[in-house]
N, C-alpha and C positions, 0 to 999 in steps of 0.2 A: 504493500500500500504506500501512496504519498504521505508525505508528511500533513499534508492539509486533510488527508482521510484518516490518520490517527490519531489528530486532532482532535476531529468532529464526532470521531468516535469515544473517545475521551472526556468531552465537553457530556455527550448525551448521558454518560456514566455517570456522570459527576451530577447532573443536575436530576438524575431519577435519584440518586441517594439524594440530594438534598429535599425531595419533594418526597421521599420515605419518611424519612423522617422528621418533617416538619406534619405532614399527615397527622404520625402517627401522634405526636405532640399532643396536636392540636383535641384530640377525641379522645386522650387518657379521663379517665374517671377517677380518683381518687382520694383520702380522707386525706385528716390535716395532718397525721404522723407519716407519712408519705413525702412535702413539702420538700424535705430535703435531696432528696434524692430527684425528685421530679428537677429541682433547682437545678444538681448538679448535671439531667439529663440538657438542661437547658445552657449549661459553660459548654458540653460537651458539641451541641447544636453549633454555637457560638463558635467553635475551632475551626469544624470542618467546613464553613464558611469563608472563617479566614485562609484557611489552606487553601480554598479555590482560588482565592488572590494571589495570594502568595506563589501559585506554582500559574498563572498567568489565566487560567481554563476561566476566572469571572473579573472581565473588563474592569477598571474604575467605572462609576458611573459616571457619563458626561465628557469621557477622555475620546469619545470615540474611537476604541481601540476592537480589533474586533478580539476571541479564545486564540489564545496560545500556548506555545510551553518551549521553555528552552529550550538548545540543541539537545543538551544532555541529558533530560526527559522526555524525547521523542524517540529513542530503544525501549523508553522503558512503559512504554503506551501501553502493551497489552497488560501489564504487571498493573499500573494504577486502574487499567477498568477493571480487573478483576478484584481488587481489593477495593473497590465503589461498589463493584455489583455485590461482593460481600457483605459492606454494610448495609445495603439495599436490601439482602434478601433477610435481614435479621427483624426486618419489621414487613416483609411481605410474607415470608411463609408461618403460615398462622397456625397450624400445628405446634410449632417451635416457639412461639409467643407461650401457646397454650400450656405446655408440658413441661417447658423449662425453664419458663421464664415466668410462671404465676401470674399469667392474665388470662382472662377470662373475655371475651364476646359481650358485649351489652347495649340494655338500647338504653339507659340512661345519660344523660347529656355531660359533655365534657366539664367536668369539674373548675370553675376560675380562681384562682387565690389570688388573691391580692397583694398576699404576699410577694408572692414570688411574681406578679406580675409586676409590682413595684421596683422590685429588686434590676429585673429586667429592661426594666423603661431607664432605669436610674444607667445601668448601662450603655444602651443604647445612648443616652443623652450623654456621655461620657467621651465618647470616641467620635470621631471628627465627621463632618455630617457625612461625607462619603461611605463611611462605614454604617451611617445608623440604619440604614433598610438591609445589613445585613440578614438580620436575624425576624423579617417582618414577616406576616401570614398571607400577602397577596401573591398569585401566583407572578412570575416572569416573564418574557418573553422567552416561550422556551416550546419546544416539539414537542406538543403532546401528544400527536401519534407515535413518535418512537416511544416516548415514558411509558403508556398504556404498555407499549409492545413489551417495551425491557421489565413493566411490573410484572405482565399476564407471565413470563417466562420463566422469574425468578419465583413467583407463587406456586407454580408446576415443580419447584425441586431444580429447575436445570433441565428439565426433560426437554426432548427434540420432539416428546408427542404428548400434545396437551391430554387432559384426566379426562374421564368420560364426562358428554355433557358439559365441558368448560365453556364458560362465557367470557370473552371478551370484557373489561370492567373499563369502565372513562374513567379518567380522575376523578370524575366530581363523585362516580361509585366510589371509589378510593375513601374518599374525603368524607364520607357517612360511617363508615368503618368508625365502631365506637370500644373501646380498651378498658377493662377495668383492674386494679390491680388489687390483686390476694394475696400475695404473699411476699413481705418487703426484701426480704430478703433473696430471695431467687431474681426479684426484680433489681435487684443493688448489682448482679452478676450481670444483667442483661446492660445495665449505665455504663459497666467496670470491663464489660465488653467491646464498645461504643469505642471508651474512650483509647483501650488497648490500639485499637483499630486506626485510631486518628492519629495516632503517636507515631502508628507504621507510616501511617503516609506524608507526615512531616519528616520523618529520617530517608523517604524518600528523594526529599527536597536535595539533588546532588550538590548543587552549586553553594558556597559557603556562605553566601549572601544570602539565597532564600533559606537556608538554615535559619544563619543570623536575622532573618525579617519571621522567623518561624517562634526562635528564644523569645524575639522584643512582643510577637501578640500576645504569649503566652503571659510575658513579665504583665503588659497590658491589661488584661483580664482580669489575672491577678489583684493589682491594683482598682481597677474597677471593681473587683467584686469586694473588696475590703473597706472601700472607699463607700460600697454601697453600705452600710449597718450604721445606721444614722441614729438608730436607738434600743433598746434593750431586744425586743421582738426580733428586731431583726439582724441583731448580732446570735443571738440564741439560733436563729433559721440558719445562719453561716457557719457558727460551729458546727452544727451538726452535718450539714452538710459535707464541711471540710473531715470530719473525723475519720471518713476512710482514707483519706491522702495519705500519703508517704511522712514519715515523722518530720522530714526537713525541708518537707516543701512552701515555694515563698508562698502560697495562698494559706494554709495550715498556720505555719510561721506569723504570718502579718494578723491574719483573725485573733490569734490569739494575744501577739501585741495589744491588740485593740484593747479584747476583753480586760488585761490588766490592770485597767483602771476601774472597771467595775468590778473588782473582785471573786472575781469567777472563777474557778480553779481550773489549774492546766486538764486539759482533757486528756484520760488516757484512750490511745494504746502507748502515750511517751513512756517513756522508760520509768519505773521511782524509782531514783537510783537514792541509797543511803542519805543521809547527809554525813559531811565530812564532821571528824571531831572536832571540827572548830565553830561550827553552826551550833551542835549538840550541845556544846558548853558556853556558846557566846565570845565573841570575841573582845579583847580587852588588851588594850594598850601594853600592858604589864608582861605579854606573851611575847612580844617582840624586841628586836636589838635596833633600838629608837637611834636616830643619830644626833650627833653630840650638839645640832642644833639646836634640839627638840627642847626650848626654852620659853616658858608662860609668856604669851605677847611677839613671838622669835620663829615658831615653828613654820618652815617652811613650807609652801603651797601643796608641794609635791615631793614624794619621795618612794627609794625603795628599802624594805628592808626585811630581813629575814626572821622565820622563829627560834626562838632562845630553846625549844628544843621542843621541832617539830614530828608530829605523826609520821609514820611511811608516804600518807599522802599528802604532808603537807611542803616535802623539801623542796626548798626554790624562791624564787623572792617575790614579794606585794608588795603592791604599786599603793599608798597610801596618797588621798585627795581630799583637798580640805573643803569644805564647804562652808563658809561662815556665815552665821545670822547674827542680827541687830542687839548690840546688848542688854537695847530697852525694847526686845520684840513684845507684843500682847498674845498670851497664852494660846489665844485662837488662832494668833497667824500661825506661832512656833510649830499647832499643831496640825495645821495643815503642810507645811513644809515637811514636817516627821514624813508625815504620807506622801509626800513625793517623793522623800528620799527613800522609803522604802517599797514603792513602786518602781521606781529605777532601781532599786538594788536586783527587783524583780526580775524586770526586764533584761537587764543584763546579767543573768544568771543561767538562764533558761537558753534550752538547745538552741541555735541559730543556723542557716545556712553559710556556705563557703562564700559567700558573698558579702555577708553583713559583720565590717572587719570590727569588733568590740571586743575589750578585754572581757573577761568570766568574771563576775560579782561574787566575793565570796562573802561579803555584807557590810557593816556599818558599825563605826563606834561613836557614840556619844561624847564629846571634850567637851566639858562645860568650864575648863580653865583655859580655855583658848575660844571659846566660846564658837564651835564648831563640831561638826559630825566630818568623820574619817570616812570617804569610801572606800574599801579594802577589798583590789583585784589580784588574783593570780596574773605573775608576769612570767614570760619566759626569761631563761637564763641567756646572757647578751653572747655573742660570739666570740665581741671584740671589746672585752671590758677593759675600762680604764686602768692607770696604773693604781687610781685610790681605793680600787677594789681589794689594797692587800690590809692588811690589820692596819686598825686607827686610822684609817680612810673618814675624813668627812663625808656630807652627805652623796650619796650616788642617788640620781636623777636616771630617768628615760630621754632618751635623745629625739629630741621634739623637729621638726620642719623648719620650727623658728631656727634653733641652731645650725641646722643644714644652709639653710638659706644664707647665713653670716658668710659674709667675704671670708672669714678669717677661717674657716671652716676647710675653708679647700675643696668642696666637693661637688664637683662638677658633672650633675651626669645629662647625657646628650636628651637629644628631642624625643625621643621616640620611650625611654625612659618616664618622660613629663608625662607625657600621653599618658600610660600607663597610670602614674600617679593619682593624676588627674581622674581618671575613667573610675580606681578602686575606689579613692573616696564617693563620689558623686552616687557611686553605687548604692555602698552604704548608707548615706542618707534619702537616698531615694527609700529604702526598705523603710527607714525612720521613719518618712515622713507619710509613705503609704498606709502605714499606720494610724494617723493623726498625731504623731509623737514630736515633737519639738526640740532640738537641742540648746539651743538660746544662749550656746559660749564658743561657736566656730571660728576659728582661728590657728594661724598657723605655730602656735605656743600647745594646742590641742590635738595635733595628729604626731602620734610617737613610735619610732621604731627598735623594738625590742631586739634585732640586730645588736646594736650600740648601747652604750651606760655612758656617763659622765659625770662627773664632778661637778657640782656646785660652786664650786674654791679655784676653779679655773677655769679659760673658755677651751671651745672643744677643737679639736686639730686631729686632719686624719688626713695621713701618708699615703702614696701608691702602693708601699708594700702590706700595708695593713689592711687599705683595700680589698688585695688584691685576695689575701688569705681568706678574706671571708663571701669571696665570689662577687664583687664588686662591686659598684653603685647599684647595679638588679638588685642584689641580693636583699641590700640595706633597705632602697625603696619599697620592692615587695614584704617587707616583714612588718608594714603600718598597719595599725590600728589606732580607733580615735577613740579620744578620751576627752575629759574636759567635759561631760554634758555638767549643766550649769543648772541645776535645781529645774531637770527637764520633766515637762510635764506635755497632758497630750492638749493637742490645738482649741480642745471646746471647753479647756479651763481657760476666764478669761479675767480670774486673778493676777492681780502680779503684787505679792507680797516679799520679795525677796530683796536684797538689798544690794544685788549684782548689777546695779547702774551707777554706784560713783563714779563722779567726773576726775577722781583724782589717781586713777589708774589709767595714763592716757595710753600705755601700751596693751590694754585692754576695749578700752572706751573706743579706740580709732577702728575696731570694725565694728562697731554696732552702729545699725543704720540712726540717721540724722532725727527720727523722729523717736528713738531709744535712747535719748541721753539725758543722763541728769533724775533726781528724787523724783520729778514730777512723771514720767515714764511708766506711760501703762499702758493693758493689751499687747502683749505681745504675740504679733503675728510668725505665719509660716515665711511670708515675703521677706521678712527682718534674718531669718536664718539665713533667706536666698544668697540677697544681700553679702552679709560677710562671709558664704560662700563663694560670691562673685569675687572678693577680694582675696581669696585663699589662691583662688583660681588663677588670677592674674601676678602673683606672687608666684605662682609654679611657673608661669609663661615665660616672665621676665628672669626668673631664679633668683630673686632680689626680694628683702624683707619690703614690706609696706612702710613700714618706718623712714625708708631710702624718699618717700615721695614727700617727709616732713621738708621745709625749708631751713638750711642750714644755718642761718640765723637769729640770735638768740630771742626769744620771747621777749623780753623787755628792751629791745632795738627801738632808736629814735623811732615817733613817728614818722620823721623826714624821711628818714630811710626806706619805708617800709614799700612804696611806693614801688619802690624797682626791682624788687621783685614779683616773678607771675605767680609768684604762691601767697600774693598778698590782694585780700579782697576788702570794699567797707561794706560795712553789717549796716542799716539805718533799721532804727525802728520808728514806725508813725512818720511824725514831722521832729521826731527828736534829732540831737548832735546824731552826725555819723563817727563810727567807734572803728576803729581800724583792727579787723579780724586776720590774724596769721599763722601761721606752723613753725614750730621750731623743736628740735631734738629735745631742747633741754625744757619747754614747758608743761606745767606742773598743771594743768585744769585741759581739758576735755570737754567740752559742751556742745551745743548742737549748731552754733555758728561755726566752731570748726569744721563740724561734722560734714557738715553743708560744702564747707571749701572743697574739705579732702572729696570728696564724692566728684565735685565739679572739677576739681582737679585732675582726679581718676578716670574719668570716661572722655575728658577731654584728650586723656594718653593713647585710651583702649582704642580711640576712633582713630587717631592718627597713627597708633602701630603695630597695633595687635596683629592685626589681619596680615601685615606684611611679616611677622615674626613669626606668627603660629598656625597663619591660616584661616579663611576663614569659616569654618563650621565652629572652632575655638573662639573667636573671638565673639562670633554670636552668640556663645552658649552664655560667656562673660558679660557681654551688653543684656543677655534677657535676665541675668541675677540680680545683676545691680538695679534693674529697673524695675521690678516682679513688681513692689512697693508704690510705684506710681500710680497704678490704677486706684488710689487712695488720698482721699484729700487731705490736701495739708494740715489744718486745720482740728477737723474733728476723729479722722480716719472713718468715716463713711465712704464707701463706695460712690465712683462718680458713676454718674448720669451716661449710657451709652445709645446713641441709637443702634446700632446693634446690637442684638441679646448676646452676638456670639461673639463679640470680643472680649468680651469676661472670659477665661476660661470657668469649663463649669467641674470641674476634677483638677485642684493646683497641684495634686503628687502625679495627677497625669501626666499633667502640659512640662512639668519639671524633667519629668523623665523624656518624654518627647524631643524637648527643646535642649536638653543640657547631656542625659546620661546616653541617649541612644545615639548623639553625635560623637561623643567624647569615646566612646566605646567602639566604635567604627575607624576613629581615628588610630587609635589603639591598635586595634587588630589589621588596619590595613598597612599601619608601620611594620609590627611584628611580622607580616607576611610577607611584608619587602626583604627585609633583614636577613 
């Protein structure tokens, strides 16, 4: 046959499986303990849809394009019709429904939940309009004398000789066909079937790109269907749903994020695995080899350090993080704050995927003479530790981005390295923020690689040959994990009790967006994390700290002077004097007029050199961070006014991954393929 006959033959396959089971969908009968499974019949719907895309067989809408399939999937034409008429005949031949699958024949009317149709619309309005008639009920433009043909044949068994008495059936006979289900469980095999099925013909996707567009709907979905549990009912409908997944799958994984803030407990089949002795007994300050900074009013932010005489499973070193509160906080804030901290203890405890880089929680100690709670992670042991790792060593740190990024550091690694960087983190908060979960302390002092250790007591310096021993700038880059969440709570807390907005930490203060500065700072948005992830970002690009964009000149510089430089702007407020707003290394306050410069400062860089340094799907990804925030007025942070509905996005951990993780990710993999 022609390739435009294998095609068409191909196309016709694809679209009677899709009108099997949309059908079949359509005329289930079923009670409300059902729900989930019906739901997750409905992701499953959802894929092989995408598949048609994705392997060319269902046009964009509107592109005028007509079914195709790459070179490299035009041998394997009779292979994909047979694995379509396979899913086809799992809801044509009715015997097989019957017997093995626990349905039953009925003339009762197809059951609607609202649920689940909720869940589904929330979907569909999710993915970009092209995709939303994915998954619709009207028929297509499509041959329904071949469908009829390919149903009557796959209803027969496969036979070349139709059953005594066979009638010919139209679609719209099809389409009356009413399903009821008896037994949930043989019905969970027939979903678990489905889905087996669709997975085959996504690893048929030869080409790495329709793979890689196969990974991103999946991730998509995901995300959509996480994003959809908007309240208790219908986070309850998505656990349960998700409960037969794979223990580490991101849908699974993300649901239950979610659930952590309502208190819900992990669902098994996850492992219980023990708790360590040090849960059992509670952790306490006194178990550990504190370093000799660890001084009331003195103790360090950060640090590692080991147990005075650990379990078998305890050898190795914690990462201790300070989180401080107010010393005149009110009993209700304190105790709301407890609960997030041990909601993140939570969350960062529990199994994760290979994608979501966090260190393992192994919980919290209360300081009320430093007036702070300890979070206290398992670190790994560093490769290339410092020399003060030998006795009477001060304190040893993790080796942070921030100190990579210092000139003095030496450590230079090429583009393609960035990419990577780049792509790992942006992962990870995308899983974050799929969630609704917030980190609210992004910066480059907050992504560390357990790789390296360092000293406190000296800056950090690293050799070619010490490099080299530890497999080299890869090595170090891939071993990040971020840390630093900042009394992270999920997005529809719209508290902000905590007191992680002094203006007097300006190497803190300079990423948090212009409208997060200063006591007065509330609501903390997902756009505000964007934000100082756009400056993380741009930091990897340049390989230069943020700090390099202050103005070299001292804060208390004549006014005269101030003038000649372009990192010097005036603030006016009302019809008041104008007040001459600057940057300088050595200034001691932080406020939201700087805030305002550095930003203005910032994108007036990104515009003029991003694109020519790193390209631009990079540089886009960096302009849509820093900007996320805009659609928000100055003012009161109200959404503006759109005549368009759809320049809102309406799923922000969507449009994030869309716009940031699935370019940066592409980037990645298309360098490493070069290489």
């Amino acid at each position: 046959m022609d390739p435009g006959t294998y095609i068409a033959v191909a196309e016709i396959a694809f679209r009677t499986a899709s009108f099997a089971v949309r059908t079949f969908r359509n005329g289930l009968n079923f009670s409300k303990d059902a729900e989930q499974l019906v739901l997750r019949f409905e992701l499953e719907r959802f894929r092989l849809q995408l598949w048609g895309e994705n392997s060319g067989l269902v046009p964009v809408p509107g592109s005028g394009d007509r079914p195709k399939l790459p070179p490299r999937l035009e041998p394997l034409c009779e292979v994909l019709k047979n694995q379509l008429e396979e899913i086809a005949g799992l809801f044509c031949q009715h015997g097989t429904l019957s017997e093995r699958y626990g349905l039953a024949r009925t003339e009762e009317a197809p059951t609607k939940s609202e649920r689940v149709a909720d869940l589904v619309q929330r979907m569909q309005k999710s993915f970009s309009p092209r995709r939303a008639g994915l998954i619709k009920d009207e028929d297509e433009e499509i041959e329904v004398e071949e469908i009829e043909t390919s149903l009557q044949r796959l209803d027969t068994g496969n036979s070349s000789r139709p059953s005594s008495g066979s009638i010919r059936m139209t679609t719209s006979a099809w389409k009356k066909i009413r399903w009821s289900i008896l037994d949930l469980k043989r019905f969970e095999a027939l979903v678990s079937n489905l889905s087996s099925r669709v997975s085959t013909l996504n690893q048929l996707l030869t080409e790495a790109s329709q793979q890689r567009k196969a990974q991103e709907n999946d991730s998509r979905i995901n995300i959509v269907l996480v994003g959809s549990a908007v309240d208790q009912e219908s986070l309850n409908l998505l656990r349960a749903a998700v409960s037969g997944y794979p223990d580490t799958s991101q849908a699974r994984l993300g649901v239950e994020r979610k659930a952590i803030s309502a208190d819900i407990p992990w669902l098994p089949p996850m492992p219980a695995l023990p708790p360590a002795p040090s849960q059992r007994r509670g952790l306490r300050l006194a178990d550990f080899n504190l370093p000799r900074e660890y001084e009331p009013g003195t103790a360090p932010a950060r640090f590692l350090a080991a147990k005075k005489s650990p379990q078998p499973d305890e050898d190795g070193l914690f990462l201790f993080e300070k989180k401080v509160y107010d010393r005149g906080i009110k009993p209700d804030d304190k105790r709301k704050l407890t609960e997030r901290i041990q909601r993140l203890v939570l969350l960062l405890s529990k199994p994760k995927s290979p994608t979501f880089l966090t260190l393992e929680a192994e919980g919290c100690i209360q300081d009320p003479e430093h007036y702070c709670w300890w979070l206290v992670f398992r670190y790994p042991s560093p490769l290339l530790p410092s020399p003060t790792n030998q006795p009477g060593h001060r304190t040893q740190g993790p080796v942070s981005l921030a100190a990579l990024l210092d000139p003095r550091t030496r450590f230079r690694p090429p583009l393609e390295q960035r990419y990577m960087l780049a792509s790992r983190i942006t992962g990870t908060f995308s899983e974050l923020f799929s969630s609704s979960w917030l980190h609210k302390g992004i910066r480059s002092d907050n992504m560390a690689f357990p790789t390296l250790a360092s000293s406190s007591s000296s800056s950090l310096t690293i050799d070619a040959a010490q490099l080299s021993s530890i497999g080299g700038t890869n090595a170090v880059l891939s071993s990040l994990v971020v840390c630093g969440f900042d009394y992270s709570r999920q997005e529809s807390e719209a508290a902000t009790i905590d007191q992680a907005r002094s203006s007097g930490d300006v190497a803190t203060a300079m990423y948090r967006h212009p409208r997060y500065q200063g006591a007065a700072a509330q609501g903390y948005r997902l756009e505000y994390d964007l934000y100082s992830l756009g400056l993380v970002l741009l930091e990897i690009a340049l390989w230069r700290p943020l700090a390099s964009f202050l103005e070299g000149k001292p804060a208390c510089a004549p006014a005269q002077n101030a003038g000649k430089s372009i990192f010097a702007a005036a603030a006016a407020a009302g019809g008041g004097p104008r007040e001459e707003v600057r940057l300088s290394r050595d200034m001691k306050l932080f406020h939201r007029p700087h805030a305002l410069l550095l930003k203005k400062m910032v994108l007036r860089h990104v515009d003029s050199e991003l694109a020519f340094r790193v390209g631009s799907p990079y540089h886009r990804a960096v302009v849509y961070c820093l900007k996320a925030a805009d659609v928000y007025d100055d003012e009161n942070g109200d959404v503006e006014r759109f005549s368009d509905e759809e320049d809102l996005a309406s799923h922000p951990a969507l449009e994030f991954y869309n716009q940031v993780v699935v370019p940066l990710a592409r980037l990645s993999a298309a360098t490493a393929e070069s290489g």
